[in-house]
C-alpha atoms as one frame of an Amber mdcrd trajectory, in Angstrom:
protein
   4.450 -15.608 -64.314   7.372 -13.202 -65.164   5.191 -10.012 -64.900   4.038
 -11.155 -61.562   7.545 -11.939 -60.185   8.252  -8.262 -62.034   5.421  -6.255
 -60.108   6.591  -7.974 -56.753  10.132  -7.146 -57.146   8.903  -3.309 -58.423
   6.725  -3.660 -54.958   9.716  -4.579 -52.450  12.405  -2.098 -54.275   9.664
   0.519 -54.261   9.011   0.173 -50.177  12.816  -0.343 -49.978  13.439   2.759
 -51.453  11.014   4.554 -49.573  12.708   3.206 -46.365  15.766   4.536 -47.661
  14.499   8.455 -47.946  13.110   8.004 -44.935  16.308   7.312 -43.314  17.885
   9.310 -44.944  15.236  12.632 -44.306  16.067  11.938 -40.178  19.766  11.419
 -41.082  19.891  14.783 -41.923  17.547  16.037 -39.050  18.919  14.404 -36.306
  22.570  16.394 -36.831  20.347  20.020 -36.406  18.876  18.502 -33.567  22.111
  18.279 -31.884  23.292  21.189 -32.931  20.490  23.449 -31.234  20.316  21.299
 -27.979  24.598  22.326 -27.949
């Protein structure tokens, strides 16, 4: 039961983490966006 609990929580960090670079990826777009519409 523990590696099963294990692979799920590897599962949600995983997708959390790849929510997080995503973010972060237009976080850093959206600032030259502005920047060329000035």
């Amino acid at each position: 039961m523990g590696q099963e609990v294990r692979d799920l929580l590897q599962k949600l960090y995983g997708q959390r983490d790849d929510v997080l670079a995503r973010i972060r990826q237009r976080a850093e777009v959206l600032p030259m966006e502005a920047e060329s519409r000035v």
